[in-house]
C-alpha positions as CSV (number, residue, x, y, z in Angstrom):
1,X,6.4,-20.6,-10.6
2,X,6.0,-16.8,-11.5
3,X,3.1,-17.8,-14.1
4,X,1.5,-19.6,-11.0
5,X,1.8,-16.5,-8.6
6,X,0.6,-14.2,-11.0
7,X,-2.3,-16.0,-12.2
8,X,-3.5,-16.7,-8.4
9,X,-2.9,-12.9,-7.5
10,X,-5.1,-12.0,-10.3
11,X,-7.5,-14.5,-9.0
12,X,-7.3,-12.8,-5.9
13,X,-7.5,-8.9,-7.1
14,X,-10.8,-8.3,-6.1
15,X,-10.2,-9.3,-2.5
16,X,-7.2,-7.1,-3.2
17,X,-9.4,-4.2,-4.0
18,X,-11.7,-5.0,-1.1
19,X,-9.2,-5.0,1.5
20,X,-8.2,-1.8,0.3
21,X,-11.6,-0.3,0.2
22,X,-12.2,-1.3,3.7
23,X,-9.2,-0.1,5.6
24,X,-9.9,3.1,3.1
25,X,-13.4,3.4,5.3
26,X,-11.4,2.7,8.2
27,X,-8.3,4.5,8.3
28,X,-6.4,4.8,12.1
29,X,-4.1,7.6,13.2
30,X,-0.5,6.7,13.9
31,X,0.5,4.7,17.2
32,X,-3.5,4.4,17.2
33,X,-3.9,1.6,14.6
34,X,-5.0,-1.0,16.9
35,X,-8.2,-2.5,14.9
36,X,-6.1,-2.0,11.5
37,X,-3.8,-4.3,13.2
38,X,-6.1,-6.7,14.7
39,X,-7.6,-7.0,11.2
40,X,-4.0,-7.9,9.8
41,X,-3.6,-10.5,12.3
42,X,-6.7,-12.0,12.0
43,X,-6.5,-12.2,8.4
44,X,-3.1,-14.4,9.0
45,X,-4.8,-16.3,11.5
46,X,-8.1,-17.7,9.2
47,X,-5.2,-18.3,6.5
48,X,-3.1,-20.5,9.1
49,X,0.0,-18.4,8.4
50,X,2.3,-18.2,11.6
51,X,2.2,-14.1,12.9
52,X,2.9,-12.3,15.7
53,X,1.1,-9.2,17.1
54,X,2.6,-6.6,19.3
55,X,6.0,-6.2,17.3
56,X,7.7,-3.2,18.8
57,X,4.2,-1.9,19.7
58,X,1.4,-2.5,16.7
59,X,3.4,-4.5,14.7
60,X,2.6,-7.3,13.1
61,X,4.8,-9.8,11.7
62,X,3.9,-12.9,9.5
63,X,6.0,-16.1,8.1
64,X,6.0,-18.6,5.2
65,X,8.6,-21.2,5.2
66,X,9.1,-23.0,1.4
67,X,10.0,-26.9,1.6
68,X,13.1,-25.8,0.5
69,X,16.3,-24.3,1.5
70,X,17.1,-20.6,0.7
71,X,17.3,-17.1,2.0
72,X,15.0,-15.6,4.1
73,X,13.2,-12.4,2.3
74,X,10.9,-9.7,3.9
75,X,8.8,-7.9,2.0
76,X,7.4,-4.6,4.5
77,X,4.0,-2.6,3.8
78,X,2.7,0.3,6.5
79,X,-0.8,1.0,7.4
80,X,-1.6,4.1,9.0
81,X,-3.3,6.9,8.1
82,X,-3.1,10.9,7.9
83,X,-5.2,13.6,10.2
84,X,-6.4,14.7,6.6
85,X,-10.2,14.9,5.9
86,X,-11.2,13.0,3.2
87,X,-13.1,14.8,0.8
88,X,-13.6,12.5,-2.1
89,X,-16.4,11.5,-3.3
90,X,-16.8,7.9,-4.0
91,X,-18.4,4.5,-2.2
92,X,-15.1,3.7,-0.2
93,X,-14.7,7.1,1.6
94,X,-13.1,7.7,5.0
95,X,-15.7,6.9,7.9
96,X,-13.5,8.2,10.0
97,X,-13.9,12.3,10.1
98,X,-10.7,13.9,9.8
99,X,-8.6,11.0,9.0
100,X,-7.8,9.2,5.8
101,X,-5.1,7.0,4.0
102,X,-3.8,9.7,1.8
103,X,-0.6,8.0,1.2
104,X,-1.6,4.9,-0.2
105,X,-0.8,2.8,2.9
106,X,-4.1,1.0,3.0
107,X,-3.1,-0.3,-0.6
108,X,0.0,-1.4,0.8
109,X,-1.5,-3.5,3.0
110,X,-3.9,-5.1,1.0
111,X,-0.9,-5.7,-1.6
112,X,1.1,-7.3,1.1
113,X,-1.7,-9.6,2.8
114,X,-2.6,-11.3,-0.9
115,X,0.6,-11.7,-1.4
116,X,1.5,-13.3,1.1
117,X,-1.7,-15.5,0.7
118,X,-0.3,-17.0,-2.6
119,X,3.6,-17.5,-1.1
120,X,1.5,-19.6,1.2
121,X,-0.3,-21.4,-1.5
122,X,2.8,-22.0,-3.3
123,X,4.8,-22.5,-0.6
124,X,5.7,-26.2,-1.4
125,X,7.4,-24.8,-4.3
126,X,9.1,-22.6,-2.9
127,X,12.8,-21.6,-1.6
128,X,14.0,-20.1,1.7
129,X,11.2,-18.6,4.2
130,X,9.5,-15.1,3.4
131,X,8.8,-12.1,6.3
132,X,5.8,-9.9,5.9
133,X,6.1,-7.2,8.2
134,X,3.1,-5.0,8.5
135,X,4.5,-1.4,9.7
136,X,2.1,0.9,11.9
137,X,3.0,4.7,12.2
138,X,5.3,5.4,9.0
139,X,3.6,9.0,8.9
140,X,4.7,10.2,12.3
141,X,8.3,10.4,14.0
142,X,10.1,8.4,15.6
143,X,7.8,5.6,13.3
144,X,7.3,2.1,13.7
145,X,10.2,0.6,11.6
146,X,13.3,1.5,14.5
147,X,10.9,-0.2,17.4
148,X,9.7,-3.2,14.9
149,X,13.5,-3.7,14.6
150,X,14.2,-3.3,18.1
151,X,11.8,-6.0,18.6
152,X,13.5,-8.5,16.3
153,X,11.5,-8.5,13.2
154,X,14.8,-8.6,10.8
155,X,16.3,-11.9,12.7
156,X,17.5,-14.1,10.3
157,X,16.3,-11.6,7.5
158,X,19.0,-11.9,4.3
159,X,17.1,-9.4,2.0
160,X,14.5,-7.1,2.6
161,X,12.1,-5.0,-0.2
162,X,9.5,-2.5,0.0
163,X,7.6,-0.5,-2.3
164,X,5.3,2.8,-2.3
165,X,1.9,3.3,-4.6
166,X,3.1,6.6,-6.1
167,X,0.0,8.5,-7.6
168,X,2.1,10.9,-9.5
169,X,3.2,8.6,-11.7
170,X,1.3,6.3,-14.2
171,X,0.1,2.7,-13.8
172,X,3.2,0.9,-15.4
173,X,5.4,2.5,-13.9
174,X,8.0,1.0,-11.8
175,X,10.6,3.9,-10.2
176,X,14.1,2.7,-8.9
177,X,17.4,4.6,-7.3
178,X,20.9,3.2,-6.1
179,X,21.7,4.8,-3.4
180,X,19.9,7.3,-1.5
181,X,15.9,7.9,-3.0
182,X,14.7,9.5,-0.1
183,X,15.3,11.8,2.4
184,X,16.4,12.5,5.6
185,X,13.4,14.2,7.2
186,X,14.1,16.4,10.3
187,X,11.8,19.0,12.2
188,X,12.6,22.5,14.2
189,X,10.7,24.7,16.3
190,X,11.9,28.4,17.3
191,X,10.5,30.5,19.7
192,X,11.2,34.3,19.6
193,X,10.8,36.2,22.8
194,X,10.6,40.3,22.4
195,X,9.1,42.9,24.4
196,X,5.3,43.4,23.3
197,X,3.8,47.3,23.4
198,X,1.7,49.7,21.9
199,X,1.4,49.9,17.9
200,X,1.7,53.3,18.1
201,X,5.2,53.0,19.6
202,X,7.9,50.6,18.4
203,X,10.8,52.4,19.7
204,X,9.3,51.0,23.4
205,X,9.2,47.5,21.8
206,X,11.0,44.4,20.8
207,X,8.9,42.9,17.7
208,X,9.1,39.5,17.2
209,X,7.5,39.4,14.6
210,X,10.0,41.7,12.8
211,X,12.7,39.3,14.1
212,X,11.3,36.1,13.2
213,X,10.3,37.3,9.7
214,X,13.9,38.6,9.1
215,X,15.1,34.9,10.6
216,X,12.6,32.9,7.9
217,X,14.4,35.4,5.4
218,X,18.1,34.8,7.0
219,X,17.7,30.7,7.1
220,X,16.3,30.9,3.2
221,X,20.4,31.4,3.0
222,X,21.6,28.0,4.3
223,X,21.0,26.5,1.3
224,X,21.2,28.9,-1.5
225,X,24.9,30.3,-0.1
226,X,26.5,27.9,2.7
227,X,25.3,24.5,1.0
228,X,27.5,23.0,-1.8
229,X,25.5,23.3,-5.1
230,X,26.0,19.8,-6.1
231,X,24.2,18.7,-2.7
232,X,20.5,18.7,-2.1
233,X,18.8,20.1,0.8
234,X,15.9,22.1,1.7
235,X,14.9,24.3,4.8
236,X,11.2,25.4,5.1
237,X,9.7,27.5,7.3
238,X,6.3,25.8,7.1
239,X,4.4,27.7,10.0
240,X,4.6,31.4,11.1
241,X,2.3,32.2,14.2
242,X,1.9,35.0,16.2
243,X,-1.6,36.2,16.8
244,X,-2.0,40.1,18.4
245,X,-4.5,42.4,18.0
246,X,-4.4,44.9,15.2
247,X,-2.7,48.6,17.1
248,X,-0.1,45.5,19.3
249,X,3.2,45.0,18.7
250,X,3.8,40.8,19.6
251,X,6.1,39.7,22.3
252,X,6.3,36.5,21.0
253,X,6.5,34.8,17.8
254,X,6.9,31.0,16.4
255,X,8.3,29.0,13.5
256,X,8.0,25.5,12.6
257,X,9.8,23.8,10.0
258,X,11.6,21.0,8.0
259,X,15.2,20.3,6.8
260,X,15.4,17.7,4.3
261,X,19.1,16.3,3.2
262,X,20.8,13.4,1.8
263,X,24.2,13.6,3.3
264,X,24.3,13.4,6.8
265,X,27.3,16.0,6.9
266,X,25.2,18.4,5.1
267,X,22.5,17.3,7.8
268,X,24.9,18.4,10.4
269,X,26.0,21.7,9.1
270,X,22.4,23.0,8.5
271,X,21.3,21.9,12.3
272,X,24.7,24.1,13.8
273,X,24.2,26.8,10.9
274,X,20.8,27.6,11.9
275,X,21.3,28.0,15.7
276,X,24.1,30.1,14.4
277,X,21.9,32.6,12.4
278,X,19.0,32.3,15.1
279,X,21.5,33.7,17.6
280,X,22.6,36.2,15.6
281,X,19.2,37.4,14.0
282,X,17.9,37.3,17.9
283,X,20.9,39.5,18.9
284,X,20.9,42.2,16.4
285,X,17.1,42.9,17.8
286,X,18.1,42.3,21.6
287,X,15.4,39.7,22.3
288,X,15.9,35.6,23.0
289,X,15.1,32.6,21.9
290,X,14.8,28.9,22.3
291,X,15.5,26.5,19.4
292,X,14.5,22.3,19.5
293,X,15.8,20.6,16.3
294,X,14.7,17.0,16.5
295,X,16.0,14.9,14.1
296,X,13.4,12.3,12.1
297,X,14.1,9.7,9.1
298,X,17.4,9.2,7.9
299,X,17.7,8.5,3.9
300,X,16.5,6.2,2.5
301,X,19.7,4.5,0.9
302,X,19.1,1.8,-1.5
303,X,21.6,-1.0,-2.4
304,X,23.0,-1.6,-5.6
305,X,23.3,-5.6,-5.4
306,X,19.8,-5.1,-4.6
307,X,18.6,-2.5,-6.5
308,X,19.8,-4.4,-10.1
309,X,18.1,-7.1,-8.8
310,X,15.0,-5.6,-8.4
311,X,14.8,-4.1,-12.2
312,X,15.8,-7.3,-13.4
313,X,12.2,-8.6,-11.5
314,X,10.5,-5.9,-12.7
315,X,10.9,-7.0,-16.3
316,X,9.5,-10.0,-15.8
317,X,6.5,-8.6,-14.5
318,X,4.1,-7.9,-18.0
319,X,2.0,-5.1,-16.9
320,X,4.9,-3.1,-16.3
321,X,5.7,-0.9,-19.4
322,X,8.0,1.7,-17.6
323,X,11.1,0.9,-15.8
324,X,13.0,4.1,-15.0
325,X,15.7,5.6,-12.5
326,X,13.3,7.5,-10.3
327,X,15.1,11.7,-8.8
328,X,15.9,11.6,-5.7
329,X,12.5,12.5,-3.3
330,X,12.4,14.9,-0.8
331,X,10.0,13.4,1.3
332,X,11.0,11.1,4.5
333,X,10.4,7.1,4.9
334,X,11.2,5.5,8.1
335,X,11.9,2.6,5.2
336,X,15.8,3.4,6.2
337,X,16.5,2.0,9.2
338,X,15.6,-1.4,7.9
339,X,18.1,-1.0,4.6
340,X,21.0,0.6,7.7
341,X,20.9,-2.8,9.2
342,X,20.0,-5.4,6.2
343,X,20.7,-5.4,2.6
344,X,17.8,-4.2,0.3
345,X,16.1,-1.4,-2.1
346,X,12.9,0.3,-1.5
347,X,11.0,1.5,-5.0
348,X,8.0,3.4,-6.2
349,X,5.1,1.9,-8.1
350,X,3.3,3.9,-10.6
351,X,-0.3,4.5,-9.3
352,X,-2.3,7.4,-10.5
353,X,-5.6,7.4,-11.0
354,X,-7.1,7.3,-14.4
355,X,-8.3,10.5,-16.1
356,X,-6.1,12.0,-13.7
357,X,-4.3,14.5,-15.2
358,X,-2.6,15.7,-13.1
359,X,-4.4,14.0,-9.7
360,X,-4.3,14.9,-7.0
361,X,-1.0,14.7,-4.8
362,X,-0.1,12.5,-1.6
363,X,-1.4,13.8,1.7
364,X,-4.1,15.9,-0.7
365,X,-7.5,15.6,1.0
366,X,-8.7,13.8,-2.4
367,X,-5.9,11.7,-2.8
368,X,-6.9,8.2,-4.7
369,X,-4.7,5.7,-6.3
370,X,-5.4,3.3,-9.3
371,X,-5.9,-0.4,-7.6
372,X,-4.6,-1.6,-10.5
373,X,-1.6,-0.6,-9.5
374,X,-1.5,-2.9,-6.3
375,X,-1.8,-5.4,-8.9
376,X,1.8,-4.7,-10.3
377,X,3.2,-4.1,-6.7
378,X,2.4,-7.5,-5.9
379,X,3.8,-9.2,-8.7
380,X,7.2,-7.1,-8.5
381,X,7.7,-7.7,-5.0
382,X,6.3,-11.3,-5.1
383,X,8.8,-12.2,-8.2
384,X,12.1,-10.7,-6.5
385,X,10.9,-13.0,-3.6
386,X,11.0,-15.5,-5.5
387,X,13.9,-15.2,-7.6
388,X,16.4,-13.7,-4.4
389,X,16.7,-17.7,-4.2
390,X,18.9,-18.0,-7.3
391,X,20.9,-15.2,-7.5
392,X,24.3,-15.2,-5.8
């Protein structure tokens, strides 16, 4: 059966590749990827594959159902795209100025919908029924995967697997984690409210911008003195704005930011630590403040059943040459709320570009991927489809 699937997905690759290509020349914002999705349901439609639009807003859904008994397996891709401007320069570039897939989402999709064109193909040979959920608006909280969910696309689900084109590593490589891979992904604004005057006399002012530098400073020791050492976490300031004229002091100053943690106690201690220190900072230099900490992603927490599973399929898979525990990543993937209620393990596919050395990173505006890569995606998600049927 797995010599079947691959052989047809190879026979399939360069519809792979121009699937890609076009939702590459395409790409759609967040909660705006209503022609990505038509496309997605179309392509179901001309195959004869039951789908369903409109999951939990532009969602799409799609089902196999093997002749024979078994579990039921989804298998998730998302497909929107970045407010990046693509600045690469090749055939398949962005049509779309100021907005790209620099994430590797569009090969996601086009992974997923071959794939899912083979199960069909096979599915007379096949075990247990198989889920393709097409995700819209990964890149932007509160995502697509809580509302999808909401909406019922995990009913009757046993299993569920996902995986992300990762262009930092090479082609070959699969990248797995039990337990947490991911991050939780939060986000914070502050606003600092001084007393504004004449450059020439501070003593008359309140500077915010002295206050909110000395916060960015102050908040830098959340994690390097009040977090345990053996826990990771990260608070960064990522914008500072406050725009006067040269001989003004500013009234008014703002930071944006993200905290990214794995525990959610940890979580929880840096959200009440920092409107700790912002009061404080804010009251050593008698001026107010208003502080909105809105919680994104939680981790992404892989399962261990799952997760061995998943290396075991990747072995069978012969263009794989790597298979390695990946670190644990920073970055956010809404990914999680599908492994909170369901069993499953999300994993990272080797895709960087050739020559690249070394390329370009995700959300860069000349981002690429190696399509080959999709390639080995397919054929490790497709085979641990498959074989979920026999293991216990």
């Amino acid at each position: 059966m797995l010599k079947q699937m691959f052989l047809k997905l190879e026979d399939y690759y360069e519809e792979m590749v121009s699937i890609r290509r076009y939702m590459h020349q395409h790409p759609e914002l967040s909660f705006q990827e209503y022609n990505t999705a038509q496309y997605i349901q179309e392509f179901y439609e001309k195959l004869g594959i039951e789908v369903k639009g409109n999951i939990g807003g532009n969602g799409i859904v799609a089902k196999v159902y093997g002749k024979r008994p078994g579990k039921t397996v989804a298998l998730r891709a998302d497909f929107d795209a970045l407010p990046i401007h693509d600045e690469k320069d090749v055939p398949y570039k962005s049509l779309v100025p100021g907005v790209m897939h620099a994430c590797g989402h569009d090969g996601h999709t086009a992974t997923l919908l071959v794939l899912a064109k083979v199960l069909d193909e096979l599915k007379d040979d096949l075990e247990g029924n198989y889920v393709f959920i097409h995700q819209h608006a990964e890149e932007f909280a509160p995502g697509g995967a809580i509302t999808m969910i909401e909406d019922g696309c995990l009913e009757g689900v046993d299993v569920i697997f996902g995986t992300h084109l990762w262009a930092s590593e090479p082609t070959g490589t699969i990248q797995y984690r039990t337990g947490p891979i991911m991050a939780a992904a939060d986000r914070f604004e502050i606003d600092i409210q001084g007393k504004g005057g004449h450059g020439a006399q501070p003593h008359k002012t309140k500077d915010a911008i002295v206050t909110a530098s000395q916060l960015v400073l102050n908040l830098q020791q959340i994690v390097s003195r009040k977090v345990n050492p053996v826990e990771s976490a990260v608070v960064t300031v990522g914008t500072f704005m406050s725009e006067n004229a040269f001989n003004v002091i500013a009234d008014k100053a703002k930071l944006i930011g993200t905290v990214r943690t794995f525990n959610d106690n940890v979580r929880q201690y840096i959200e009440e630590e920092m409107d700790r220190i912002i009061k404080g900072t804010c009251y050593l230099s008698d001026s107010t403040y208003n502080f909105v900490y809105e919680r994104g992603y939680p981790a992404v927490v892989n399962h261990g059943k799952e997760t061995e599973f998943l290396i075991a399929s990747a072995k069978e898979v012969p263009e794989v040459i790597t298979i390695e525990e990946s670190e644990p990543q920073m970055g956010g993937e809404d990914f999680s709320y599908y492994l909170k209620e369901i069993p499953g393990t999300f994993f990272f596919t080797g895709a960087k570009p050739p020559g690249a050395n070394p390329g370009y990173p995700h959300h860069h505006p000349k981002f690429d991927i190696d399509e080959n890569a999709m390639l080995i995606a397919a054929k490790t998600l497709g085979t641990a489809a498959i074989k979920i049927h026999g293991s216990k």
